[in-house]
C-alpha positions as CSV (number, residue, x, y, z in Angstrom):
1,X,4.9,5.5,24.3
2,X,2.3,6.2,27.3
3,X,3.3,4.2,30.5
4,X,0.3,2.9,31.7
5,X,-1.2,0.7,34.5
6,X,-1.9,-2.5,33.6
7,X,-5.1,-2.2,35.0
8,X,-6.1,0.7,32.8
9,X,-5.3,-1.8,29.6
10,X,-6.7,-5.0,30.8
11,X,-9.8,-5.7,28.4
12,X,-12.9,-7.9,28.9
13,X,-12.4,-8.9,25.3
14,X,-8.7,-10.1,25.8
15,X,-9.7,-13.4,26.8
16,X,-11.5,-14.1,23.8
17,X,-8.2,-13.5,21.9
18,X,-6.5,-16.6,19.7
19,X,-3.3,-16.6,18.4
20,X,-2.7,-19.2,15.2
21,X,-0.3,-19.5,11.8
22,X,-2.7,-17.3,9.9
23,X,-2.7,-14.5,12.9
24,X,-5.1,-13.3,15.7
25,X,-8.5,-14.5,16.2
26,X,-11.3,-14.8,18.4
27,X,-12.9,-11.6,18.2
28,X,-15.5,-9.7,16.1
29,X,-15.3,-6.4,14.5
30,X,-18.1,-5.1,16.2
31,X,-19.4,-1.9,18.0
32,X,-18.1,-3.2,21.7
33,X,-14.8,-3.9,20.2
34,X,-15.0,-0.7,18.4
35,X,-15.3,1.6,21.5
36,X,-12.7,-0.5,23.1
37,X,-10.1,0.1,20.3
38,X,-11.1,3.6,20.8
39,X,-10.8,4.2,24.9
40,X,-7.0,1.6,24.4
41,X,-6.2,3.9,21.6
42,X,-6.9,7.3,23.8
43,X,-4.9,5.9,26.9
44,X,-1.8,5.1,24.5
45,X,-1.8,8.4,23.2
46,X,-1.9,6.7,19.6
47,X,-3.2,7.5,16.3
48,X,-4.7,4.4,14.2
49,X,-4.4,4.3,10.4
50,X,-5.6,1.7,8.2
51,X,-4.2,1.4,4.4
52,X,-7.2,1.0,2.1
53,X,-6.8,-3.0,1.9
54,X,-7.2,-3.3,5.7
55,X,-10.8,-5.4,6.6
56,X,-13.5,-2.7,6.4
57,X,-14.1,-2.9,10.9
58,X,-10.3,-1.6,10.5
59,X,-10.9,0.8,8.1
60,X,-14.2,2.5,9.8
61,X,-12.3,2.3,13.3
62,X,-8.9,4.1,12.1
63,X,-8.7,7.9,12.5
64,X,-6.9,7.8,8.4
65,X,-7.7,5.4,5.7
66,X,-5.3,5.4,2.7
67,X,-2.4,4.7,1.1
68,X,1.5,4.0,2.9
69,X,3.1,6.9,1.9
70,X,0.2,9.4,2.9
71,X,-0.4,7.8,5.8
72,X,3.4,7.7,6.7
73,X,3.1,11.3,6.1
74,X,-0.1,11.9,8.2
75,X,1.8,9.7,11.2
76,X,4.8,12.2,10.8
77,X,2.6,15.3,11.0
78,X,0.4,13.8,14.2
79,X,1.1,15.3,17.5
80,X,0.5,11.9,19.2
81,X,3.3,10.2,20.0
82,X,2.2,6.6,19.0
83,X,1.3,5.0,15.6
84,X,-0.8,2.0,15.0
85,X,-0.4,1.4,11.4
86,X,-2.6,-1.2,10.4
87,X,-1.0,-2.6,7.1
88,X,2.1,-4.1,6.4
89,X,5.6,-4.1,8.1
90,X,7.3,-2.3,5.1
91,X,4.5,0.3,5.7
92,X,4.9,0.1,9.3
93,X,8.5,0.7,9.1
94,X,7.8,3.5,6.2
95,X,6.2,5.4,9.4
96,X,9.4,5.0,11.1
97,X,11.7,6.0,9.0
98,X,9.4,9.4,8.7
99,X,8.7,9.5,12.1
100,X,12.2,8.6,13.6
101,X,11.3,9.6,17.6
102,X,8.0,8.0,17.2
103,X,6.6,4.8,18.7
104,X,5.3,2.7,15.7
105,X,3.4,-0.7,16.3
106,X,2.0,-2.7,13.9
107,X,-0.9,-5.2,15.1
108,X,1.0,-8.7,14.0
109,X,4.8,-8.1,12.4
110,X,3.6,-11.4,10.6
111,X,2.5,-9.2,8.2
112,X,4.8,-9.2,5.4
113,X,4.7,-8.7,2.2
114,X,5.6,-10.5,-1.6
115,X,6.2,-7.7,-3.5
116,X,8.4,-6.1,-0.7
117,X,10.3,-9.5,-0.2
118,X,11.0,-10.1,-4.0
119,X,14.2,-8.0,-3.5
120,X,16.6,-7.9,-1.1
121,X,19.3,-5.1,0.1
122,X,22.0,-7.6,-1.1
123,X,20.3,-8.5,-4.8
124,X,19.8,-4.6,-5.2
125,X,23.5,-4.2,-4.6
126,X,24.8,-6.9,-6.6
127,X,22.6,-5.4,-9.3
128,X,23.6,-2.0,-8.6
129,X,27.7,-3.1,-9.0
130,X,26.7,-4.6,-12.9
131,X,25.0,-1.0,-13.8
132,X,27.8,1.5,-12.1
133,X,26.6,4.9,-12.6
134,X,22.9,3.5,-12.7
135,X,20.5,5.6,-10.5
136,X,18.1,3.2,-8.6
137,X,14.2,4.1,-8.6
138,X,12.5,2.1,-5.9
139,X,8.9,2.0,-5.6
140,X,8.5,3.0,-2.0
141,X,6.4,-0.7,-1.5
142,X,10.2,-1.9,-0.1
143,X,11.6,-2.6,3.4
144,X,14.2,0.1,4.6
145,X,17.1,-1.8,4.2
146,X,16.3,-1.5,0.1
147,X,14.8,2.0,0.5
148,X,18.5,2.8,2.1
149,X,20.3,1.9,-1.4
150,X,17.5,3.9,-3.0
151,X,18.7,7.1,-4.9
152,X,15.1,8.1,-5.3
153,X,11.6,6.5,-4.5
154,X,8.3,6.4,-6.3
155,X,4.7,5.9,-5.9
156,X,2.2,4.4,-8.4
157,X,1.1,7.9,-8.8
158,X,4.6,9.6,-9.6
159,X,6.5,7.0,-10.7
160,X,6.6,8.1,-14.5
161,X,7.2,11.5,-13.5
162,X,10.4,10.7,-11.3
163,X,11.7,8.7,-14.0
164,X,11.3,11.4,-16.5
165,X,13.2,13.4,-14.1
166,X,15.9,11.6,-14.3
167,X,18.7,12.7,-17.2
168,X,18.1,10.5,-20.8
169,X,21.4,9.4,-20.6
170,X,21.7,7.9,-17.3
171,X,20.6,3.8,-16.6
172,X,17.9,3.3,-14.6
173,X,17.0,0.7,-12.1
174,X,13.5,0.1,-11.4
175,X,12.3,-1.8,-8.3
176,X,10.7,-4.2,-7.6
177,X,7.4,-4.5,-9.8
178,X,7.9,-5.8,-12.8
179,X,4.4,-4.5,-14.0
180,X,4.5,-1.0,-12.3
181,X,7.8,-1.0,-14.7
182,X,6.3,-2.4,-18.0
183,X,4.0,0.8,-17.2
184,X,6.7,3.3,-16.6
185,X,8.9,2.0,-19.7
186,X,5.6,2.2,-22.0
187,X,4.9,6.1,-20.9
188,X,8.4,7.3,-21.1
189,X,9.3,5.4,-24.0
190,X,12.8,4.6,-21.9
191,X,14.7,1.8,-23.3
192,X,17.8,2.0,-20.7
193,X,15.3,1.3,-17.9
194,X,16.6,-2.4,-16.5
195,X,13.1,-3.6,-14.9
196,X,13.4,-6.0,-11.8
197,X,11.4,-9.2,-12.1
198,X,9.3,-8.9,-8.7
199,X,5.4,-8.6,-8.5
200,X,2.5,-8.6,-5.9
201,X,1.1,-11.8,-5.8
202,X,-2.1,-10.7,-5.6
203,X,-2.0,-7.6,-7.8
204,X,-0.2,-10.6,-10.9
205,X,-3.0,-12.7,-10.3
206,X,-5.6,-10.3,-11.6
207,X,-5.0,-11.6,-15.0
208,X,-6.0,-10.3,-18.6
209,X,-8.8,-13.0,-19.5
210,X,-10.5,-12.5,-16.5
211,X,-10.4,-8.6,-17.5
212,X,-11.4,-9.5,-20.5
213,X,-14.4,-11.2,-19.8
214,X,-15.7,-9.0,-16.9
215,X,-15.4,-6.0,-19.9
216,X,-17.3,-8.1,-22.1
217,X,-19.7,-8.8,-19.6
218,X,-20.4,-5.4,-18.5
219,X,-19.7,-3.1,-21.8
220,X,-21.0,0.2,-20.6
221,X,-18.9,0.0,-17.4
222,X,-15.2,1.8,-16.5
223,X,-12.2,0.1,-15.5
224,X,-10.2,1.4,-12.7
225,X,-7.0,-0.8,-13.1
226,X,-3.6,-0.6,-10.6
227,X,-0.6,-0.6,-12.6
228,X,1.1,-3.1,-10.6
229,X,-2.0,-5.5,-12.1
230,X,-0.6,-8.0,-14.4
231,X,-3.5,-7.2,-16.2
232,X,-2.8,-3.4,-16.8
233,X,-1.3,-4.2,-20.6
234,X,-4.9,-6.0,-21.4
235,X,-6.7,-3.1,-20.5
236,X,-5.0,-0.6,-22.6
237,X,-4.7,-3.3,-25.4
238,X,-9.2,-4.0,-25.3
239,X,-8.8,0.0,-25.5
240,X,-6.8,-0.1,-28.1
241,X,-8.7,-2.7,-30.4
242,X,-11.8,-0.7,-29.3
243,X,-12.9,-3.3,-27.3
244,X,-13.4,-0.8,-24.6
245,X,-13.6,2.8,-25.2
246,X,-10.4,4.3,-24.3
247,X,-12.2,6.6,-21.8
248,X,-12.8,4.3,-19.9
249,X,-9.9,2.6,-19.3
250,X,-7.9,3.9,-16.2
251,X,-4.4,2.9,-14.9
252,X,-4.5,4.5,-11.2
253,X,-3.1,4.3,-7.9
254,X,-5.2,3.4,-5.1
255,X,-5.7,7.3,-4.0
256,X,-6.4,8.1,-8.0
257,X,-8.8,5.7,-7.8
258,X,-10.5,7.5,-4.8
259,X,-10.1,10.6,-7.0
260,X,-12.1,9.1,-10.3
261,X,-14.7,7.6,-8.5
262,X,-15.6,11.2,-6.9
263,X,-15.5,12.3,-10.8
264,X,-17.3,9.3,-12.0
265,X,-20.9,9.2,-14.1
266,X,-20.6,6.0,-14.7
267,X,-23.7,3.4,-13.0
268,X,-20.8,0.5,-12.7
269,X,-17.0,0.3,-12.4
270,X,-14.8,-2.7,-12.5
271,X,-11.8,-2.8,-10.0
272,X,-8.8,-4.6,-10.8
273,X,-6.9,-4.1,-7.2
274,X,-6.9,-5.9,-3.9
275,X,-10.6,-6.3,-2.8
276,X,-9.9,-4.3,0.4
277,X,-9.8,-1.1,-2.2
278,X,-14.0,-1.7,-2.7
279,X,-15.0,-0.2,0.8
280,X,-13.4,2.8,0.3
281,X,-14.8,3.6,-3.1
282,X,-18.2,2.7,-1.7
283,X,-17.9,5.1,0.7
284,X,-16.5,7.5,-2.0
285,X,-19.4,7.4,-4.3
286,X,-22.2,5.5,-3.0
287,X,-23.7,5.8,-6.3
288,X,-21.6,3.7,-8.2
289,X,-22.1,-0.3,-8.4
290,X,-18.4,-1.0,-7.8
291,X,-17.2,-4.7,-8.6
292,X,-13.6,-6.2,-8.5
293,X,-12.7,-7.8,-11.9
294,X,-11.1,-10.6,-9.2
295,X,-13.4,-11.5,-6.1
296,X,-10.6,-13.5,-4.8
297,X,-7.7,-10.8,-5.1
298,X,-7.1,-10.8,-1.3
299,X,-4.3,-10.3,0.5
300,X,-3.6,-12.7,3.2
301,X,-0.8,-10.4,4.8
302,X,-3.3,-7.2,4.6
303,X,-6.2,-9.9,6.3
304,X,-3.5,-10.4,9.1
305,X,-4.1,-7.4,10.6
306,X,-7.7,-8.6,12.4
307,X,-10.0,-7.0,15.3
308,X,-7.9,-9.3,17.5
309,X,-4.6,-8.3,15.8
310,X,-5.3,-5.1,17.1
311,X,-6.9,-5.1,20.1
312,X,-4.0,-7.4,21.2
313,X,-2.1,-4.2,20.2
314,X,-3.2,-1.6,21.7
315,X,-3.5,-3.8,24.9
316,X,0.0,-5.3,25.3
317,X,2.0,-2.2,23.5
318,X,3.0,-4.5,20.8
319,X,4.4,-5.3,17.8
320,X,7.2,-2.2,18.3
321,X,9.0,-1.3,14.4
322,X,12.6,-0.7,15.1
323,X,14.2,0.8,12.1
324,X,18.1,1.7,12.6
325,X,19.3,5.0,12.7
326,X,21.9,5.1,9.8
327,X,19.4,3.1,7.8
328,X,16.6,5.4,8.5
329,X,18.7,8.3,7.7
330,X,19.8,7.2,4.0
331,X,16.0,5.5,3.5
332,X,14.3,8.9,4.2
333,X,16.4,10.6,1.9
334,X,14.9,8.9,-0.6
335,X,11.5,9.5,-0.1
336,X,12.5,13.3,0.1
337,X,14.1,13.2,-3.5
338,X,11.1,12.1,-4.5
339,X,8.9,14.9,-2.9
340,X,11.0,17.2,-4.1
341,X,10.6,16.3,-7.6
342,X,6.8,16.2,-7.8
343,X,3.7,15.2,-5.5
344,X,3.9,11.6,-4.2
345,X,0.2,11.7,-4.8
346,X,-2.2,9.5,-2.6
347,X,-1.5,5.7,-4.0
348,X,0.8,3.1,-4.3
């Protein structure tokens, strides 16, 4: 990290900055705080990138926009020496483990995350000694310390193709997302895939009714619908009653979903996702009347990471992602396998 003199950092904005239980506060997203980001961000020597359910003043101040993974990727490939990853700690420590030599901060460590917390490194190996042999699939939305008893990690995107990678014979262990693995098990047909019970508590509360009646409500529109959704089995079951035409019913990532939308004809899509996701396809295809099936499928974590979040940031040099070496090590070698077998793609 650049060693700089206080003076150079000090901020006319910092004073305006809160701090309370649901994060930083006290300043607005606007075109001062904007450039100010921008000159902090050039003295630190820092990159900033914003996953796609950041606030949109996050997402149209960040030099990337997108997914974890990519972004971890883009962070390891960057020649600056600092990364402000704007998203959660798993992701923030994702960029770590890739980036080992790297300073990573992340704009409130607060930031956590359900789906990443629903497993722990000990439950994984307690579950790993009553399937011996078993090779462990993680979805790559889990801290280090999980990713580090990982043989193999998926994306949204990949995760049926690593799976099918993996010999017929052996067990499998899926982690964490219980609906990411209802979706894996229904495309590979796999019955010795043992499903952990975790979920997104924001991606489960998208639920099928509400699907449902958004479909009904809007009949000539397509459904772009993340598979860790606990709505993803109603949308292939209104296909499959006809309800919807299959066509358009699509079970992407967040980076496929930037991918149809480019492709897209139709006037209106519905988007079952985190609400963060709408900015980006707006700015994809401006075209397109894009509504969430959920208005209220926030994420409080993501919404953590504020204008004052990160202006407090790049100002103080903090919050500082340590990830330890040996951990780091055994987590990135994980993510590897996976690359190796196929294209992460660009979603979760």
């Amino acid at each position: 990290m650049a060693v700089l003199d206080r003076l150079e950092t000090d901020s006319p904005l910092a004073a305006h900055i809160t701090d309370g239980p649901t994060g930083y506060g006290g300043v607005i997203g606007d075109e001062e705080w904007a450039a100010e980001v921008r000159r902090l961000a050039t003295l630190r020597g820092a990159t900033l990138l914003a996953h796609n359910y950041q606030l949109p003043a996050i997402q149209d101040v960040a030099d990337h926009v997108g997914d974890s993974l990519a972004l971890s990727r883009i962070a390891a490939e960057a020649p600056e020496d600092t990364i402000v990853f704007c998203g959660v700690h798993f992701m923030a420590e994702t960029a770590k483990i890739l980036s080992p030599d790297k300073t990573v901060l992340i704009p409130d460590q607060r930031a956590g995350c359900s789906l990443a917390d629903s497993i722990t490194a000990d439950e994984l190996r307690e579950w790993k000694a009553e399937h011996p042999g078993a090779v462990v699939v993680s979805y790559v939305n889990t801290t280090a310390a999980v990713k580090a008893l990982t043989d193999i990690c998926c994306t949204s995107s990949n995760a049926v193709e690593v799976v099918a990678s993996i010999p017929a014979d052996r067990e499998v262990l899926f982690c964490p997302d219980q609906f990411l693995g209802a979706h894996v098990r229904r495309m590979t047909g796999r019955q010795n895939l043992h499903i952990w019970a975790g979920e997104c508590h924001v991606h489960a509360g998208i639920n099928g009714d509400e699907l449902a009646e958004q479909a009904r409500a809007h009949p000539d529109a397509e459904l772009f619908v993340h598979p860790e959704c606990g709505c993803a089995t109603s949308a292939l079951y209104l296909a499959g009653e006809g309800a919807v035409p299959a066509d358009r019913v699509k079970i992407l990532s967040t980076g496929g979903m930037l991918d149809a939308a480019r492709e897209s004809h139709a006037k209106k899509v519905l988007v079952a996702t985190e609400v963060g996701m709408l900015h980006q396809l707006r700015r994809a295809a401006p075209g397109i009347d894009f509504q969430a099936v959920n208005d209220r499928a926030s994420c409080k974590y993501m919404k953590m990471i504020t204008p004052a979040a990160l202006l407090r940031c790049l100002i103080e040099g903090a919050d500082e992602v340590h990830v330890d070496r040996a951990t780091a090590d055994l987590a990135r070698a994980s993510v590897q396998r996976m690359i190796e077998i196929g294209q992460p793609g660009g979603g979760e």
